[in-house]
C-alpha positions as CSV (number, residue, x, y, z in Angstrom):
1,X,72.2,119.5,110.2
2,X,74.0,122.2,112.8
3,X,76.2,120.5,115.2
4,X,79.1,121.1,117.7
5,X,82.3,119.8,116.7
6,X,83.2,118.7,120.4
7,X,79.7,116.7,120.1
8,X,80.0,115.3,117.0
9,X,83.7,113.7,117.5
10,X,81.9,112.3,121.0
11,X,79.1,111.1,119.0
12,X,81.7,109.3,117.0
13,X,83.5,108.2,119.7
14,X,80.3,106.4,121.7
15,X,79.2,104.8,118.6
16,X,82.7,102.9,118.3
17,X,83.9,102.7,121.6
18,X,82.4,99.3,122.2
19,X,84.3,97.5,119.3
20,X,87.7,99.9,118.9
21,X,89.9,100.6,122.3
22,X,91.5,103.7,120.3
23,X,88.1,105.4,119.4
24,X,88.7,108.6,120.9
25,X,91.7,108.8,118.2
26,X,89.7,107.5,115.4
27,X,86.8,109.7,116.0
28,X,89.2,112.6,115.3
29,X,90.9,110.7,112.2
30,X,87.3,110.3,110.5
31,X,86.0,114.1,111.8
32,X,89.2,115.3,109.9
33,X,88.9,113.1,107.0
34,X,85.3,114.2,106.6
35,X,85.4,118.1,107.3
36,X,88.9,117.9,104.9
37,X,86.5,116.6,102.6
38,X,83.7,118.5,102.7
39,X,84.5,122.0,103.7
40,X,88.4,121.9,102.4
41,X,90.4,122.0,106.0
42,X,94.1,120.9,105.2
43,X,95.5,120.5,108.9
44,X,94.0,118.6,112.1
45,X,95.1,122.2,113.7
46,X,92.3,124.1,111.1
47,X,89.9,121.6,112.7
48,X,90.3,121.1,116.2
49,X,92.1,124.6,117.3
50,X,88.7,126.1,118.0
51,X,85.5,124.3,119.0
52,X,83.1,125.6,116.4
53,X,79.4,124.9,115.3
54,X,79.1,123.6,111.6
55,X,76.6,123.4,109.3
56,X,76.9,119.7,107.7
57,X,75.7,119.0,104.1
58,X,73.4,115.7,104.0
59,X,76.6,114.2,102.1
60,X,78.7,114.5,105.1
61,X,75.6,113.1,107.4
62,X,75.3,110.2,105.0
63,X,79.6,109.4,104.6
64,X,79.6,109.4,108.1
65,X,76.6,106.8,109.1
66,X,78.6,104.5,106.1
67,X,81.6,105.0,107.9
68,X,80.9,104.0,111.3
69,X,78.5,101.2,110.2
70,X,81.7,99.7,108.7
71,X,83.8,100.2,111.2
72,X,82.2,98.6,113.8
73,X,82.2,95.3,111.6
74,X,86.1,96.4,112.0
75,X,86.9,97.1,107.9
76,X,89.9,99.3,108.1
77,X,89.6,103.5,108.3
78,X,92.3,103.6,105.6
79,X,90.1,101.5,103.1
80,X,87.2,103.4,103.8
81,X,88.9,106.9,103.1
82,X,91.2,105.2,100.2
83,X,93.9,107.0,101.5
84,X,96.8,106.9,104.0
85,X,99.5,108.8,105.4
86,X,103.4,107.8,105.1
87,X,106.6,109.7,105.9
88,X,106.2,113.0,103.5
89,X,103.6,111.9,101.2
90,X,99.5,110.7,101.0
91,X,98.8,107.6,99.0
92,X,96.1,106.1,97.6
93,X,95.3,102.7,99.3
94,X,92.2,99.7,98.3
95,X,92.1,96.5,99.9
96,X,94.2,95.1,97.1
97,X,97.8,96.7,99.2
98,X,98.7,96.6,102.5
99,X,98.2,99.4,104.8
100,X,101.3,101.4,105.6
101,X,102.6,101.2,108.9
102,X,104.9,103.5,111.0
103,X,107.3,100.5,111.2
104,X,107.9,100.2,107.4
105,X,109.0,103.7,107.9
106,X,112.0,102.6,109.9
107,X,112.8,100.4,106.9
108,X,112.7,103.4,104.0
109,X,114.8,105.4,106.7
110,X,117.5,103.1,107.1
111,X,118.3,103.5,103.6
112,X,118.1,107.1,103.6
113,X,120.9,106.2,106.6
114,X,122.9,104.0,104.6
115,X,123.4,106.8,101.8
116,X,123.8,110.1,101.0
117,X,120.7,111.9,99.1
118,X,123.1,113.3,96.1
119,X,124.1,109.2,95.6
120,X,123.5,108.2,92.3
121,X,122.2,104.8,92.8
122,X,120.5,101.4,91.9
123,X,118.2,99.8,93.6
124,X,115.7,96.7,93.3
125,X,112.3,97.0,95.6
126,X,110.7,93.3,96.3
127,X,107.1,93.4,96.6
128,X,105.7,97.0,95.3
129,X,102.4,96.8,96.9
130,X,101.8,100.3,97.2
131,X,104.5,101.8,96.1
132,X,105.4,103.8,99.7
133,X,108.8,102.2,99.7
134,X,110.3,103.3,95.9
135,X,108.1,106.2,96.1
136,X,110.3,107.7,99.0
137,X,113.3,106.6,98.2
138,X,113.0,107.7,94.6
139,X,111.8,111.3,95.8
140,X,114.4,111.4,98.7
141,X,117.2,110.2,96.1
142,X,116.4,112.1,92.5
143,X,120.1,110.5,90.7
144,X,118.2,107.3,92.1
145,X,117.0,104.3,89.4
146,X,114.6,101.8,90.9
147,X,113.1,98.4,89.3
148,X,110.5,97.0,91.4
149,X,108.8,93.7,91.5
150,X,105.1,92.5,92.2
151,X,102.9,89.4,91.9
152,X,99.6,91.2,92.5
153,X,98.4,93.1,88.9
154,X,95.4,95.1,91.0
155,X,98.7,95.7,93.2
156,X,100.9,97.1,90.5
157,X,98.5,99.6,89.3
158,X,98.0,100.7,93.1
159,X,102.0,101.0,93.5
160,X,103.0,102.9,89.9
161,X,99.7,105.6,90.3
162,X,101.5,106.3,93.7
163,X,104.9,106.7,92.2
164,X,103.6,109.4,89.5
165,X,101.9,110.8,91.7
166,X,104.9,111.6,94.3
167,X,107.4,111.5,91.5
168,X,105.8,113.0,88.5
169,X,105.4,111.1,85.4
170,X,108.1,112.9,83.7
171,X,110.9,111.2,86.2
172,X,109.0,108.2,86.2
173,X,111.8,107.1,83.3
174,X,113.4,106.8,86.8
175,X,111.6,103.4,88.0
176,X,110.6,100.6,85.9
177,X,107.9,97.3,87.2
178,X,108.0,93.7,86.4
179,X,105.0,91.4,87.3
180,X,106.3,88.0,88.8
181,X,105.1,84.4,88.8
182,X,103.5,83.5,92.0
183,X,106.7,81.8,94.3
184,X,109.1,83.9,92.3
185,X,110.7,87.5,93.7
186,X,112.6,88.5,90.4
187,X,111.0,87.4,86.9
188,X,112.6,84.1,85.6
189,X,112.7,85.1,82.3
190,X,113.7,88.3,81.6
191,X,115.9,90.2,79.0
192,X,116.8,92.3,82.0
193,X,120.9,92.5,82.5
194,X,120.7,93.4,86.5
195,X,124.1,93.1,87.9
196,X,125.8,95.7,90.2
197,X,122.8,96.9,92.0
198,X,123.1,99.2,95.2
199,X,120.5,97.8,97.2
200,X,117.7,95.3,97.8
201,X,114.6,96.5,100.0
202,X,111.6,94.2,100.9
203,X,109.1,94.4,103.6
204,X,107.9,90.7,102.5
205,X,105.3,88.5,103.3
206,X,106.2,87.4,106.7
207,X,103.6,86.6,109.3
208,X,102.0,83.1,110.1
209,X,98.1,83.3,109.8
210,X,97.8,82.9,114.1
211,X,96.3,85.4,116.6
212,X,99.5,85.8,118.1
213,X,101.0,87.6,115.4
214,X,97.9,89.6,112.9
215,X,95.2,91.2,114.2
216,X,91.6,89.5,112.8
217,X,90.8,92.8,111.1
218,X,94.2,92.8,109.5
219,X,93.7,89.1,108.2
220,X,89.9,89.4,107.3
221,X,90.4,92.8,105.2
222,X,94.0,93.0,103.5
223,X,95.5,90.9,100.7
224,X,96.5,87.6,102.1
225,X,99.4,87.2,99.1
226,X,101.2,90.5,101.2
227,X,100.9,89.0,104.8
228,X,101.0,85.4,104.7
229,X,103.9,83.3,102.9
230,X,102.5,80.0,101.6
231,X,105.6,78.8,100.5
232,X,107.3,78.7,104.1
233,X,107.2,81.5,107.0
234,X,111.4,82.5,105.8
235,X,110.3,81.8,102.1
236,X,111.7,85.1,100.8
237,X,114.1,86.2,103.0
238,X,115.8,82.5,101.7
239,X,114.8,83.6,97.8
240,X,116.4,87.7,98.3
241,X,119.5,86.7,100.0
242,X,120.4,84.1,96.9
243,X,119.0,86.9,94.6
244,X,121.7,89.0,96.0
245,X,124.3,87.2,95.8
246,X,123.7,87.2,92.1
247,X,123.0,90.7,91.5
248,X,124.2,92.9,94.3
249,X,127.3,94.6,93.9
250,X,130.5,93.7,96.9
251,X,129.6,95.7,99.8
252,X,125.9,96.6,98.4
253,X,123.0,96.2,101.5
254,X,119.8,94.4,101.7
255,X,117.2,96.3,103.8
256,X,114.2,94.1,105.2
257,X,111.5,94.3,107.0
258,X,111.4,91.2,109.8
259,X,108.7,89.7,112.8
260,X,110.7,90.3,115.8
261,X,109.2,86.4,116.9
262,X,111.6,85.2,114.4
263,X,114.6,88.0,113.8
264,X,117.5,85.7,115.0
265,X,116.4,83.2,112.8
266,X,116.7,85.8,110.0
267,X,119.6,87.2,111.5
268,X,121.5,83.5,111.0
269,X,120.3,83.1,107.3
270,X,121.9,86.6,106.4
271,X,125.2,85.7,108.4
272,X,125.5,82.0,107.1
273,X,125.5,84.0,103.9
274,X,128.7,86.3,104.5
275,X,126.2,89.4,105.5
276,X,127.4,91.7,108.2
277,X,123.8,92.3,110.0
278,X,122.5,95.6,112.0
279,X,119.3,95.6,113.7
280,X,117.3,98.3,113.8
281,X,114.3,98.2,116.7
282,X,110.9,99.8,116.4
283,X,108.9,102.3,118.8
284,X,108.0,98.5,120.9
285,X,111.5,98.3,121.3
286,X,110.9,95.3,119.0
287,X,113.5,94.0,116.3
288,X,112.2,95.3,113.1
289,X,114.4,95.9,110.3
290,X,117.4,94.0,109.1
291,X,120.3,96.0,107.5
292,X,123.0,93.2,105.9
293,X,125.9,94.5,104.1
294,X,127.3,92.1,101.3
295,X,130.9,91.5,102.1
296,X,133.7,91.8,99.3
C-alpha cells in the first residue's frame, strides 16, 4: 500500500480520537514505532522532518490494524510495542512490570543529586519491577554495587534482562536479586550480611484501587502486586524505614517514590523516625519524591 505520511498519522489519529484525548501524540508514537520497525528510522526527526509517500509492506498494514484495534479497548501503547523509553536507555516492558513514568525519573535523579558519579557505593533497590531504577543508577555510578529485591518471578526476569542489557553481563557481578515472600521487602531468611548500605530506593506499591488516584487502563492492564498495597496504603514505606534502620549506614538516604494525596503522612513516618526529609515536586507541581537522610 502507497500512502502519505501526513495521512496516515491522521488516519491514526481519527481512528482513536474518540477513546484517547492525546491521539494526535500517540498517532505519532505508533507511526514512529512502526516505520522504526519496518524501514529502520532511528529518530522521530528521520520520520516526521519531511512529509514523504511510503510504500508499506502488508506486515506494517497488518501491525497497525492490531494496534489500533487494541488501543481503542485502551491496552497500553507500551505493551503493545514491548518497549519503553526512560532517561538514557530503552527497556523491554510486558504486562508483568509497570510502565515507566517521567515521575520515577525524578526519583533515579535525586540520587544522582545526592552523590557524586565517581562514589563508590551500596545500595539496596525495593521492588525491581523492571529494572529502570538499578539499571540507571548502576550505569550512571560504575564503582556502584546494587542488591535488589522482587516478589514477582515473571518480574525479575523482566528487571535482570534490562540490567544486562544496559549494563552488560560482564559488570553484571555488579548487582545481585533476591525473590521475596509476598508481605516481605527484604528476604527473611537470608545468609546475606547487609549492614552499611548507602542508600535505599523504592518507588513501592502505593495507590488505593479508586478513580481518584489510577487511571481504569492503568488498573485493568498492569500488575496489581506493583500498584496496589494489600497489606495497608503506607505498608512499605512502614516496612523500608525499619529496614533502614537496621541496615543503613549513619547519615545514608532513603529515596522514595510517594502519592502526593498522602506525602505529609509519609513525610511524619520518616521524621518520627529521626529522618531529615526533602521533597522533591513533579512537572504537576505535585509532591513526588521523598529524600530522608538517616541521622547519626
Amino acid at each position: 500500500m502507497t500512502t502519505r505520511l501526513s495521512d496516515l498519522t491522521n488516519r491514526i489519529q481519527n481512528e482513536i480520537a474518540l477513546s484517547h484525548h492525546s491521539a494526535e501524540s500517540e498517532s505519532r508514537l505508533i507511526c514512529f514505532h512502526l516505520f522504526r520497525k519496518y524501514f529502520g528510522l532511528q529518530k522521530m526527526s528521520d520520520l516526521f522532518g519531511v512529509d514523504r509517500i511510503f510504500q508499506l509492506p502488508i506486515a506494517f498494514e497488518n501491525e497497525l490494524d492490531f494496534i489500533l484495534r487494541e488501543r481503542k479497548k485502551n491496552y497500553p501503547l507500551q505493551y503493545l510495542f514491548s518497549y519503553q523509553f526512560f532517561l538514557n536507555h530503552e527497556y523491554e516492558v510486558n504486562p508483568s512490570v509497570l510502565i515507566p513514568r517521567p515521575e520515577t525519573e525524578l526519583l533515579v535523579k535525586e540520587v544522582f543529586a545526592h552523590y557524586p558519579a565517581k562514589s563508590s557505593l551500596c545500595g539496596l533497590e525495593i521492588g525491581l519491577g523492571s529494572g529502570i531504577i538499578s539499571s540507571e543508577i548502576l550505569f550512571h555510578y560504575p564503582n556502584l554495587k546494587m542488591l535488589a529485591t522482587e516478589v514477582s518471578t515473571e518480574a525479575l526476569i523482566v528487571g535482570e534482562k534490562n540490567i544486562y542489557k544496559v549494563i552488560g553481563k560482564e559488570k553484571a557481578t555488579r548487582f545481585q536479586s533476591h525473590l521475596v515472600k509476598k508481605g516481605e521487602i527484604f528476604p527473611s531468611k537470608t545468609t546475606l550480611e547487609v549492614y552499611g548500605l548507602d542508600f535505599i530506593v523504592s518507588n513501592p506499591p502505593y495507590l488505593l484501587n479508586h478513580p481518584s488516584e489510577v487511571e481504569e487502563g492503568v488498573s485493568l492492564f498492569e500488575p496489581k502486586v506493583a500498584l496496589f498495597p494489600e497489606e495497608g496504603v503506607n505498608f512499605f514505606y512502614k516496612e523500608i524505614i525499619s529496614l533502614s534502620q537496621k541496615i543503613l549506614k549513619d547519615g545514608g538516604m532513603v529515596f522514595v517514590e510517594i502519592p502526593h494525596e498522602r506525602s505529609k503522612e509519609i513525610e511524619r513516618m520518616f521524621l518520627d523516625a529521626d529522618f531529615s526529609v526533602s521533597i522533591t515536586k513533579d512537572l504537576s507541581a505535585r509532591d513526588r519524591v521523598i529524600s530522608a537522610k538517616k541521622r547519626k
